[in-house]
GUKEFI-94440 format. One record per residue (C-alpha): x, y, z. Coordinates in nm, 2 decimals, decimal comma, m for minus. Example, Ala and Ser with C-alpha at 12.3 -4.5 7.8 and 13.67 -1.06 7.14 Angstrom:
% residues 2
<rec><px>1,23</px><py>m0,45</py><pz>0,78</pz></rec>
<rec><px>1,37</px><py>m0,11</py><pz>0,71</pz></rec>
***
This chain:
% residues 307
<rec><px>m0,75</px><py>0,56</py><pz>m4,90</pz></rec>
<rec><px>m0,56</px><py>0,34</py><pz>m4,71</pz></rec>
<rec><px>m0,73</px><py>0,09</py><pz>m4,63</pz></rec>
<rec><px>m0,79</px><py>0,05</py><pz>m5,01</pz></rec>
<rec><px>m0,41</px><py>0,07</py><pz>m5,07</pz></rec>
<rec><px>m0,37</px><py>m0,24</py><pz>m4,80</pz></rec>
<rec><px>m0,66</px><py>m0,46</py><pz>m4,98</pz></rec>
<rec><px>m0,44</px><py>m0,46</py><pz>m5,27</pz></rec>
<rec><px>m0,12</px><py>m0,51</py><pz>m5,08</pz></rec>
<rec><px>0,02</px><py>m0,91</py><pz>m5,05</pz></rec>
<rec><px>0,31</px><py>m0,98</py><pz>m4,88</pz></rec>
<rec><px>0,49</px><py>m1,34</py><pz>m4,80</pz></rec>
<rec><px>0,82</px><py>m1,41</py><pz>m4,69</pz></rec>
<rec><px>1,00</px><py>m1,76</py><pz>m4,91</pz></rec>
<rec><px>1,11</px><py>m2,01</py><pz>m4,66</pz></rec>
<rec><px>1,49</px><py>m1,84</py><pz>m4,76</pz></rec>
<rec><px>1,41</px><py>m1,54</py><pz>m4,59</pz></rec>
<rec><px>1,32</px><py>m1,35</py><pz>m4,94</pz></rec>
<rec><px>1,04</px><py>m1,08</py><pz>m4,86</pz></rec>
<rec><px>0,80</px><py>m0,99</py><pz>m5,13</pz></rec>
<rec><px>0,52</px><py>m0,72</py><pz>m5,10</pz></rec>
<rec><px>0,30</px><py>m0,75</py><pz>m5,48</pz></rec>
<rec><px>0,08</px><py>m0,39</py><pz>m5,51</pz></rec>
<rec><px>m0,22</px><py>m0,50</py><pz>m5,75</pz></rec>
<rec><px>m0,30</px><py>m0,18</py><pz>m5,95</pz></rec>
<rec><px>m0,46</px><py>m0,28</py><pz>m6,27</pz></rec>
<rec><px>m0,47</px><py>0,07</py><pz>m6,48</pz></rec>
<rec><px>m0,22</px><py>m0,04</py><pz>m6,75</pz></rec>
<rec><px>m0,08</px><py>m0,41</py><pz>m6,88</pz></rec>
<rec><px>0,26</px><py>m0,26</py><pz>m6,72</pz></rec>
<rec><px>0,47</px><py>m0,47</py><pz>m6,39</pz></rec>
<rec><px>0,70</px><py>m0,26</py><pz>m6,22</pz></rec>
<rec><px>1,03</px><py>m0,44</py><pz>m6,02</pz></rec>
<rec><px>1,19</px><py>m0,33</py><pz>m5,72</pz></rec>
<rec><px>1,49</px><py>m0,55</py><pz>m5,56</pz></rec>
<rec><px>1,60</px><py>m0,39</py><pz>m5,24</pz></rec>
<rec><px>1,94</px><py>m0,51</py><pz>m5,09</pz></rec>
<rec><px>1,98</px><py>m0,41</py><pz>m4,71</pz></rec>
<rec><px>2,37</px><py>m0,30</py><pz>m4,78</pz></rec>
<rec><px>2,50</px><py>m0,01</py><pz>m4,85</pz></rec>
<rec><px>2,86</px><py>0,15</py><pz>m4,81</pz></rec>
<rec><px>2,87</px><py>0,13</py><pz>m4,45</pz></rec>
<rec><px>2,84</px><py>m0,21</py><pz>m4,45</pz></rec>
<rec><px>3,22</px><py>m0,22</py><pz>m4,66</pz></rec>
<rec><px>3,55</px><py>m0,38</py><pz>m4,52</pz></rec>
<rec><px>3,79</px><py>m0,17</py><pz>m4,43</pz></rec>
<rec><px>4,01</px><py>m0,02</py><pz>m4,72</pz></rec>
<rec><px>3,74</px><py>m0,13</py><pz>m4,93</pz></rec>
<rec><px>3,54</px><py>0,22</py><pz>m4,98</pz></rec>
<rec><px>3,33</px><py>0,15</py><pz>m5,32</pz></rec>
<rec><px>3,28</px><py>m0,20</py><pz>m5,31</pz></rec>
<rec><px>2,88</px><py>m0,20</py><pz>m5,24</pz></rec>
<rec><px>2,86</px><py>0,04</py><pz>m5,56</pz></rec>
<rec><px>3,11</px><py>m0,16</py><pz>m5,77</pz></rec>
<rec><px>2,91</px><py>m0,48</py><pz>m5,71</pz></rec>
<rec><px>2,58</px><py>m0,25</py><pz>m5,83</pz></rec>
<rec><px>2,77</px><py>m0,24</py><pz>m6,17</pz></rec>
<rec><px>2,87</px><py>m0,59</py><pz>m6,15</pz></rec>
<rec><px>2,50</px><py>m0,71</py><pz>m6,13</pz></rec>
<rec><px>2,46</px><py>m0,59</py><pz>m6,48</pz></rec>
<rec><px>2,75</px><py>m0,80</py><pz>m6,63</pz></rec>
<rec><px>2,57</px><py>m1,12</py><pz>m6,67</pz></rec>
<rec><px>2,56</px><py>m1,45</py><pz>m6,51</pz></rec>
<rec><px>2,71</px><py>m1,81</py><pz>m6,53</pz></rec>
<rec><px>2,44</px><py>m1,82</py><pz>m6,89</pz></rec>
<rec><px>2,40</px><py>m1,48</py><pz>m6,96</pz></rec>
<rec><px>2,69</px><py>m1,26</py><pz>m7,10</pz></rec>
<rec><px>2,92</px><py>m1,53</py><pz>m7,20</pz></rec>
<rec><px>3,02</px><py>m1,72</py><pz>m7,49</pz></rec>
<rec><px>3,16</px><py>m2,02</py><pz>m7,34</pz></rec>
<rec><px>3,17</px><py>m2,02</py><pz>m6,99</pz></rec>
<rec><px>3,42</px><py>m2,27</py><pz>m6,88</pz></rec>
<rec><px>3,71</px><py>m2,07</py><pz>m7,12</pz></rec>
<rec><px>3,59</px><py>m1,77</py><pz>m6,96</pz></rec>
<rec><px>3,59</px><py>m1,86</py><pz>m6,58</pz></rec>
<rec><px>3,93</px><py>m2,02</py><pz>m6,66</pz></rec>
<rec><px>4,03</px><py>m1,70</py><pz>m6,78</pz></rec>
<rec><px>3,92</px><py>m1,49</py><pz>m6,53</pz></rec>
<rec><px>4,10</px><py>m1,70</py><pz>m6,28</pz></rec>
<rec><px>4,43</px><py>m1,63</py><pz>m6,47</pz></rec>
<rec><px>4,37</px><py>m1,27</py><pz>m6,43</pz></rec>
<rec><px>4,31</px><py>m1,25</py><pz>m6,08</pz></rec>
<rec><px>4,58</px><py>m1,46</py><pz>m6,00</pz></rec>
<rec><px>4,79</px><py>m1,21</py><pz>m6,15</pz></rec>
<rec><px>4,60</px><py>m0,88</py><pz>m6,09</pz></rec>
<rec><px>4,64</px><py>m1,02</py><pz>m5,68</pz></rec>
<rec><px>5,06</px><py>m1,07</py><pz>m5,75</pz></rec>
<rec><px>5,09</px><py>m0,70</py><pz>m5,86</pz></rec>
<rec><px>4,88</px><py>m0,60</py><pz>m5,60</pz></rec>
<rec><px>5,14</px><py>m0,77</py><pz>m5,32</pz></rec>
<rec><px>5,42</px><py>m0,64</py><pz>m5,55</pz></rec>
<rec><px>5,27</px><py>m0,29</py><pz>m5,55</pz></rec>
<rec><px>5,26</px><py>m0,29</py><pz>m5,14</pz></rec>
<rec><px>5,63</px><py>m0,33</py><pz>m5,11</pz></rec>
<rec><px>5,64</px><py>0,02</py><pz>m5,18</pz></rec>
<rec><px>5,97</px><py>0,20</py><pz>m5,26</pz></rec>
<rec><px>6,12</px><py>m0,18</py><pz>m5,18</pz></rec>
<rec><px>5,88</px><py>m0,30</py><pz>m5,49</pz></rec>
<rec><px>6,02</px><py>m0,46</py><pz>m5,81</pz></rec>
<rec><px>5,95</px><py>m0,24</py><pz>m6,06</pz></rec>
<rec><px>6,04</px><py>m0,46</py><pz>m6,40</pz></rec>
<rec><px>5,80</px><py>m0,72</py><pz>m6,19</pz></rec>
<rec><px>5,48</px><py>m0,52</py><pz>m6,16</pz></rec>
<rec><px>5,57</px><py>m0,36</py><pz>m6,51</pz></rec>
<rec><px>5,60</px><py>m0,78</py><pz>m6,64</pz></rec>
<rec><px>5,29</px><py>m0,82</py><pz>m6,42</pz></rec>
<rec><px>5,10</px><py>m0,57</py><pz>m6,58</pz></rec>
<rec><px>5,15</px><py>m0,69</py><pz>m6,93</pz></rec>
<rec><px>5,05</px><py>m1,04</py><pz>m6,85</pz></rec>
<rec><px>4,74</px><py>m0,91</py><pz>m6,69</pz></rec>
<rec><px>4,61</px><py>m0,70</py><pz>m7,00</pz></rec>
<rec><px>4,68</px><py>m1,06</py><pz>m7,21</pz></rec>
<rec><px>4,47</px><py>m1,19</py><pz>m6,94</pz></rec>
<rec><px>4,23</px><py>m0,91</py><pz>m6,99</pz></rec>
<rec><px>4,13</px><py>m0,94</py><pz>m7,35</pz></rec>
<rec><px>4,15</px><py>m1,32</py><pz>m7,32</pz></rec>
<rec><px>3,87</px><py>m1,29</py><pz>m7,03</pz></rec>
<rec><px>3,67</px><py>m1,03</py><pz>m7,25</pz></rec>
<rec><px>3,66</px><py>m1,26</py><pz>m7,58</pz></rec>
<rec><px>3,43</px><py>m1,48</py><pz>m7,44</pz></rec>
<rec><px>3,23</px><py>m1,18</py><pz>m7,33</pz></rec>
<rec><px>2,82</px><py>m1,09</py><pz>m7,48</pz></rec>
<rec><px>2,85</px><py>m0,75</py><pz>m7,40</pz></rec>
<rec><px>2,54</px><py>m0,66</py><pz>m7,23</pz></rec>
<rec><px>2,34</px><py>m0,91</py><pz>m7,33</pz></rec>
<rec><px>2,15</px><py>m0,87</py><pz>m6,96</pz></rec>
<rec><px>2,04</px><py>m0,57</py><pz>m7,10</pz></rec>
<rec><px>1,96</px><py>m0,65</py><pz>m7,47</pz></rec>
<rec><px>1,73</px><py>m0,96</py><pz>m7,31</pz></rec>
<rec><px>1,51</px><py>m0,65</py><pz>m7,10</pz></rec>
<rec><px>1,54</px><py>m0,43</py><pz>m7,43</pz></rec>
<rec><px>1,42</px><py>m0,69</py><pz>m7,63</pz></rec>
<rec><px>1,14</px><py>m0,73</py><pz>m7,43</pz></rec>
<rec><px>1,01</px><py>m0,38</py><pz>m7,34</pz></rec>
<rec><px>1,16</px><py>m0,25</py><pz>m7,04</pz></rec>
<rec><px>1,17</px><py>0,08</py><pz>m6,93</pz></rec>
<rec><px>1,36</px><py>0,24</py><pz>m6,63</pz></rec>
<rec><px>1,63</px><py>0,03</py><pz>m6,62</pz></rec>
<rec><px>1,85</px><py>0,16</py><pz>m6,29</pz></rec>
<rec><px>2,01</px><py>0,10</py><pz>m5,97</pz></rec>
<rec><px>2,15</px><py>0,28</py><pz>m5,68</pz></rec>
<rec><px>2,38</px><py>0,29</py><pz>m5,37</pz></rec>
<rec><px>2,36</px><py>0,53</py><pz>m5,07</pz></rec>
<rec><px>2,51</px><py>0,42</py><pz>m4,77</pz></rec>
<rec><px>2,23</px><py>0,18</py><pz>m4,63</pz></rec>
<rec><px>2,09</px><py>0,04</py><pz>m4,94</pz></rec>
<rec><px>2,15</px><py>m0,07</py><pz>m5,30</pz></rec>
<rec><px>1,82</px><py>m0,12</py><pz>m5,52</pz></rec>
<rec><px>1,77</px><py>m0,24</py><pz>m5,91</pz></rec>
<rec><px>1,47</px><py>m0,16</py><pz>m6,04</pz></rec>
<rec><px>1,26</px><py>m0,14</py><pz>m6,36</pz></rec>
<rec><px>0,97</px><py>m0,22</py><pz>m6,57</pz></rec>
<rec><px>0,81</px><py>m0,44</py><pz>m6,81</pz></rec>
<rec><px>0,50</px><py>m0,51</py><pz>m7,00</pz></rec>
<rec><px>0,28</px><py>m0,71</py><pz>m6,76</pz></rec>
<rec><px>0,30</px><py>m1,04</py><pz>m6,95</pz></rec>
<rec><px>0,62</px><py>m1,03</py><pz>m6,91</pz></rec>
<rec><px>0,64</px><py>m1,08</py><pz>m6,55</pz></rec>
<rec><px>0,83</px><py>m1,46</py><pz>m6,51</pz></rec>
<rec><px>1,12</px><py>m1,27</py><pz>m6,72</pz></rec>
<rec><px>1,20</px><py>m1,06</py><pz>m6,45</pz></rec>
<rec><px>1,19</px><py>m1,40</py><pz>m6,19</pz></rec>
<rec><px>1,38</px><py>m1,59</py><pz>m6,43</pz></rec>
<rec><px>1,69</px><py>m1,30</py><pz>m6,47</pz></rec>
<rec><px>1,69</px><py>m1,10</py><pz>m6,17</pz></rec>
<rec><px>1,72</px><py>m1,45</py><pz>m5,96</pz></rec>
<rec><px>1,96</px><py>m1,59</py><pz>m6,18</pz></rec>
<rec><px>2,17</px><py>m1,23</py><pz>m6,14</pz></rec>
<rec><px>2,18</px><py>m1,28</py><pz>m5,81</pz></rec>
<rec><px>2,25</px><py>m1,65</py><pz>m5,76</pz></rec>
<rec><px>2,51</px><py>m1,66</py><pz>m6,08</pz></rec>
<rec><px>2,68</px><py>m1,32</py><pz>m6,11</pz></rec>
<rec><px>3,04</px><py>m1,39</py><pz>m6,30</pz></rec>
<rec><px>3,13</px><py>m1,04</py><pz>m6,17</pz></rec>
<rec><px>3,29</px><py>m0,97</py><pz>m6,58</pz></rec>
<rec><px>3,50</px><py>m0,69</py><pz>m6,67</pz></rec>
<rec><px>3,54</px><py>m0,57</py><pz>m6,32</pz></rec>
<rec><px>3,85</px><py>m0,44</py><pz>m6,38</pz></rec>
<rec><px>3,72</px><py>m0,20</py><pz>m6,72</pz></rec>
<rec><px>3,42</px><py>m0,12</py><pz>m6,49</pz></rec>
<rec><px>3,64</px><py>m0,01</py><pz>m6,21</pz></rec>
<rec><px>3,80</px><py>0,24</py><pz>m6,41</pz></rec>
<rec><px>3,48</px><py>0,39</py><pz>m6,50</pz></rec>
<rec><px>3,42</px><py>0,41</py><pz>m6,14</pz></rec>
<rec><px>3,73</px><py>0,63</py><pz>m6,09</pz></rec>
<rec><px>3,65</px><py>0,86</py><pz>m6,39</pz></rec>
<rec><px>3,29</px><py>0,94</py><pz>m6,23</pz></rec>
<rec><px>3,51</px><py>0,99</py><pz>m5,92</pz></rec>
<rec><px>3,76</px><py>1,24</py><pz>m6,10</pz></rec>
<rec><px>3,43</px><py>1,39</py><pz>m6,28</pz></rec>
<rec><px>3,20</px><py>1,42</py><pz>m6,00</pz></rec>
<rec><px>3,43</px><py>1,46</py><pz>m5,67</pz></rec>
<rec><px>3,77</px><py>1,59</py><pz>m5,78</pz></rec>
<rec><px>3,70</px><py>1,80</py><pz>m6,05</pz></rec>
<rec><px>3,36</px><py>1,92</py><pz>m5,88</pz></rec>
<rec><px>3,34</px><py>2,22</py><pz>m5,62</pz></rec>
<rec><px>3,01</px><py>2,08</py><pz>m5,47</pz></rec>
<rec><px>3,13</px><py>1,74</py><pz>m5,50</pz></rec>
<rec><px>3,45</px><py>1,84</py><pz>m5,29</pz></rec>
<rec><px>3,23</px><py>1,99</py><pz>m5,03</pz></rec>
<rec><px>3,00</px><py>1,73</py><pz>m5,01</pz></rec>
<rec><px>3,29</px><py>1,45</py><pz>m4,92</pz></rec>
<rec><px>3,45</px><py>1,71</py><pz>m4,67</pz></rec>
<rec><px>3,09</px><py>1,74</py><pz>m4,52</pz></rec>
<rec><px>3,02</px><py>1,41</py><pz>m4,43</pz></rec>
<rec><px>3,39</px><py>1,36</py><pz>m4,37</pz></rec>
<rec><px>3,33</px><py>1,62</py><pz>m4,11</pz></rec>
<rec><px>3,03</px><py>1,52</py><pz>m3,96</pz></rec>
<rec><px>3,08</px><py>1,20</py><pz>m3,88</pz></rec>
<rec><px>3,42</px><py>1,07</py><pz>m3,69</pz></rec>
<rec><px>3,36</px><py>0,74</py><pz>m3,65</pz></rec>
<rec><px>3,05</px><py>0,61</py><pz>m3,84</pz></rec>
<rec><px>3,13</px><py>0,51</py><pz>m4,18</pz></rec>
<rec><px>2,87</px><py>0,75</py><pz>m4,27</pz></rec>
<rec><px>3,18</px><py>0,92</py><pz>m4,32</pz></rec>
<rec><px>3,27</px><py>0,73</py><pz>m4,59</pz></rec>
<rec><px>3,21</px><py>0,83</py><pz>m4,96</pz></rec>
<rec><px>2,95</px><py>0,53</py><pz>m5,14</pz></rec>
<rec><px>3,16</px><py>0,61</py><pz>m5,48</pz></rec>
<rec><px>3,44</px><py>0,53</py><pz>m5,27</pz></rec>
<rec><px>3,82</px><py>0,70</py><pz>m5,16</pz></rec>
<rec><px>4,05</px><py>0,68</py><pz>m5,51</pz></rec>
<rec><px>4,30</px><py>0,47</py><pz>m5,31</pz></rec>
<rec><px>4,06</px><py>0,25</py><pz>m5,20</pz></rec>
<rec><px>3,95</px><py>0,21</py><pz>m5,56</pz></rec>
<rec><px>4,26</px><py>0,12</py><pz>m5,73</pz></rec>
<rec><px>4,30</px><py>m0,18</py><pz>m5,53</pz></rec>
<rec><px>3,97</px><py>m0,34</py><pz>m5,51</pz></rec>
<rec><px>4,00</px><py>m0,68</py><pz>m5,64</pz></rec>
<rec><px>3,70</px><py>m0,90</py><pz>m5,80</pz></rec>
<rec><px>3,75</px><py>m1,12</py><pz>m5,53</pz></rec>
<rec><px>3,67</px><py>m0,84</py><pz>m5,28</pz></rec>
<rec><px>3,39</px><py>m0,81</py><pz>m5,44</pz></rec>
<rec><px>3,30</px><py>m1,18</py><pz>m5,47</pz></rec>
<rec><px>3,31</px><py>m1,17</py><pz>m5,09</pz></rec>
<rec><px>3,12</px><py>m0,89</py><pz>m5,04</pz></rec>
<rec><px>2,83</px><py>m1,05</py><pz>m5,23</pz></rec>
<rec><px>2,89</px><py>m1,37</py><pz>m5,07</pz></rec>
<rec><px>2,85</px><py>m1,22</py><pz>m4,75</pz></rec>
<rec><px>2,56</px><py>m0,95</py><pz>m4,80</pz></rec>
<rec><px>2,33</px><py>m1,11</py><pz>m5,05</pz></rec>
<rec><px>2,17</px><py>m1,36</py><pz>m4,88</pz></rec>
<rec><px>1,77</px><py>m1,41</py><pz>m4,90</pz></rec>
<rec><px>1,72</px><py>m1,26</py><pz>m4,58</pz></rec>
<rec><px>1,90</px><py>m0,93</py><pz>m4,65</pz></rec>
<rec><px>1,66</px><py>m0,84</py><pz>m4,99</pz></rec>
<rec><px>1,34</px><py>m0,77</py><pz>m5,04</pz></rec>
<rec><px>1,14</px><py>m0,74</py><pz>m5,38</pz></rec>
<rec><px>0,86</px><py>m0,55</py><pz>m5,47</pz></rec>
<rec><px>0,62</px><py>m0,57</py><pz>m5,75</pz></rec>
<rec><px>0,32</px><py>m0,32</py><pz>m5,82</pz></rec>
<rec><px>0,10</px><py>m0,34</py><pz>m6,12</pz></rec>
<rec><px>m0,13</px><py>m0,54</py><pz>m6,32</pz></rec>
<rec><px>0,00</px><py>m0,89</py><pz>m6,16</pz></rec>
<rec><px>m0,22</px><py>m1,14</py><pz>m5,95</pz></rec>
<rec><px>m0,07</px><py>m1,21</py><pz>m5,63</pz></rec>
<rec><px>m0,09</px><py>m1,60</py><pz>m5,65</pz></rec>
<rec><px>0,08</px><py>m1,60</py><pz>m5,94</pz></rec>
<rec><px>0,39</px><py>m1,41</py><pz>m5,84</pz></rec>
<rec><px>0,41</px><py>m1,64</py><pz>m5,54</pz></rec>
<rec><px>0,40</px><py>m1,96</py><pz>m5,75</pz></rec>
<rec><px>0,68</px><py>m1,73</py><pz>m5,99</pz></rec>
<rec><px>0,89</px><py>m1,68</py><pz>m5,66</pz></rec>
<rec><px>0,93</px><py>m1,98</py><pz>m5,52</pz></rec>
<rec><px>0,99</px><py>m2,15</py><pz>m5,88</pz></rec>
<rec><px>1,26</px><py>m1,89</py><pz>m5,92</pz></rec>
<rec><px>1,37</px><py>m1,74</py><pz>m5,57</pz></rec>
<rec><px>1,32</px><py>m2,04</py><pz>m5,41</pz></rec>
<rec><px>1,65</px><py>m2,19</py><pz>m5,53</pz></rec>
<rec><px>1,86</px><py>m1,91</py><pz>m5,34</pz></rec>
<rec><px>2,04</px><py>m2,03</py><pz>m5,05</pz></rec>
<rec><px>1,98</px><py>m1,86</py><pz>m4,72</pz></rec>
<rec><px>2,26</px><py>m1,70</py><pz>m4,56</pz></rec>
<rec><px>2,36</px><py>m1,63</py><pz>m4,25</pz></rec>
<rec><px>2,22</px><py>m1,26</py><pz>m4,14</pz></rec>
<rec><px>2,52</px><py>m1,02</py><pz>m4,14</pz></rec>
<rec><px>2,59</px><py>m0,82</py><pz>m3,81</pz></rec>
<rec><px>2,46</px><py>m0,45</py><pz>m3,83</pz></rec>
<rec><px>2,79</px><py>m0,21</py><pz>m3,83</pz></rec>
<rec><px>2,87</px><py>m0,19</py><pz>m3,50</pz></rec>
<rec><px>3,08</px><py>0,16</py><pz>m3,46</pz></rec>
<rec><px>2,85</px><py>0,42</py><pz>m3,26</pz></rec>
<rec><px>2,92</px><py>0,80</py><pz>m3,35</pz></rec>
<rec><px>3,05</px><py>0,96</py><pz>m3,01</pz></rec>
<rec><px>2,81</px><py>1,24</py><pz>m2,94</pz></rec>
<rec><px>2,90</px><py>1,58</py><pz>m3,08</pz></rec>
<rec><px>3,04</px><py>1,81</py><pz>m2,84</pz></rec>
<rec><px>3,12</px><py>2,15</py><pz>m3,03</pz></rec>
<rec><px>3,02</px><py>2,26</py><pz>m3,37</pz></rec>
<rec><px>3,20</px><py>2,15</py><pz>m3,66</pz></rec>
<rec><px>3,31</px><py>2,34</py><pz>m3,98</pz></rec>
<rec><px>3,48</px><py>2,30</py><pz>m4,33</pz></rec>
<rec><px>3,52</px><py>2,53</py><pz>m4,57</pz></rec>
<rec><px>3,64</px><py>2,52</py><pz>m4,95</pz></rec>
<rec><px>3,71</px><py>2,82</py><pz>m5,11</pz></rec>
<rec><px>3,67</px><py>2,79</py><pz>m5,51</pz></rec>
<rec><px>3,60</px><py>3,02</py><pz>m5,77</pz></rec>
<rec><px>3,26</px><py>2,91</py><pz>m5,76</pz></rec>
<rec><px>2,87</px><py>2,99</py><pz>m5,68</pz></rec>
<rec><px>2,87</px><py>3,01</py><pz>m5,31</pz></rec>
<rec><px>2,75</px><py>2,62</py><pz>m5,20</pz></rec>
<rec><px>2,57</px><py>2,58</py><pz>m4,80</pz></rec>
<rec><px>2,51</px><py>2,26</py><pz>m4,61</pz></rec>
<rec><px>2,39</px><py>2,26</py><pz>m4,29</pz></rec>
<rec><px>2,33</px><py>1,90</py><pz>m4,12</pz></rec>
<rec><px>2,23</px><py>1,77</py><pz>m3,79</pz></rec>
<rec><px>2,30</px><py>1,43</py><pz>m3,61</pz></rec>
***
């Protein structure tokens, strides 16, 4: 069984660094997509819990072609509003010595900026391309080590996935990062705050790990959330998603050759990187047992981990 599973197993490596592994299996005319990012959320700056997960929902907004209705009004426009999303930000971290009428003058100016941005906006036209064209499982994930995007199309259909996902990841405009950050913190309030396992869960790993930002939650701490910028996350992705830090797989009716011609015509054009540094922080070995308890008027809720 194996050895079978190997003869239809190709994998090459683009002179970028950009792994592939193709799975021939040619039961139905269906391709199935896997890009796997090697970053997670413990790979996120300090005071920037969230950030590997935000980008996740950036690489749905569209490109420097896709999304947009006339890109150079839009990327002037987006400029505008970080400029001033980044001045309230410094006015806001006065404190009590902050000036109020400013941020509240800021804050106007920046929902201007807002709608100008989002009338140049196809609203998810990434999307309606796939939709358009058959795909099915449309998704992505973040846990703390990794962030994949994956999905599926009809088998002659392949070079559409080449052409979008390497254009997604060489031209992402990071759009509506602001309206998709507030999202974030709802699913925060819905699936954290307002949940009794969701509580636990945080305080688990909060307890369990001192040091590691295993600790940390992937959705991200609310305070951390409110001030994450689309530049943070412009450097994020600048730093992580380099070729050498993803790999893509494909499995299903697809000849290898061709989807080696496909990425290099496509993938090819990705700049190499340099390789970011693993997280350094060790967890200090556990000395003592280590408890938290919640108590909610709730169905009784047991996690029992080990290092």
């Amino acid at each position: 069984m194996l050895q079978k599973f190997e003869e239809k197993t190709t994998t090459f490596t683009l002179e970028n660094g950009l792994d592939f592994v193709i799975i021939e299996r040619h039961d139905a005319p269906v391709a199935s997509f896997a890009t796997y990012a090697d970053v997670g959320s413990v790979d996120e700056p300090e005071g920037q819990t969230g950030i590997a997960h935000m980008f996740e929902h950036m690489a749905f907004k569209g490109t420097t072609t896709i999304g947009t209705k006339d890109i150079e009004k839009e990327m002037k426009a987006l400029k505008r509003q970080e400029e001033i999303y980044l001045q309230a930000r410094r006015e806001r971290a006065k404190g009590p010595q902050a000036d109020s009428s400013r941020i509240a003058e800021l804050e106007e100016q920046f929902e201007q900026a807002t709608d100008t941005a989002e009338s140049y906006i196809k609203k998810e036209e990434f999307e309606n391309i796939l939709e358009r064209n058959g795909v099915s499982g449309l998704n992505a994930s973040t846990s703390a080590d990794a962030t994949r995007y994956f999905y599926s199309l009809p088998a002659n259909k392949a070079e559409l996935f080449f052409a979008l996902e390497s254009d997604r990841f060489a031209n992402p405009m990071l759009r509506e990062f602001y309206t998709e950050r507030d999202v974030v913190m709802e699913e925060r309030r819905q699936r954290t705050e307002s949940s009794p396992t969701g509580r636990l869960v945080e305080e688990f790993l909060t307890t369990a790990f001192k040091a590691h930002p295993y600790g940390n939650p992937t959705i991200g701490h609310m305070s951390d959330l409110k001030n994450l910028s689309r530049t943070d996350a412009k450097q994020f992705f600048e730093k992580h998603y380099n070729p050498s830090n993803l790999t893509i797989g494909i499995a299903g009716d697809v000849e290898p050759e061709r989807m080696r011609s496909l990425a290099e015509e496509y993938f090819g054009r990705l700049s190499g990187g340099q390789e970011p540094l693993p997280v350094r922080t060790e967890e200090p070995e556990q000395i003592s047992e280590r408890r938290v308890v919640i108590r909610e008027q709730t169905q009784p809720f047991v996690l029992i981990g080990f290092h």
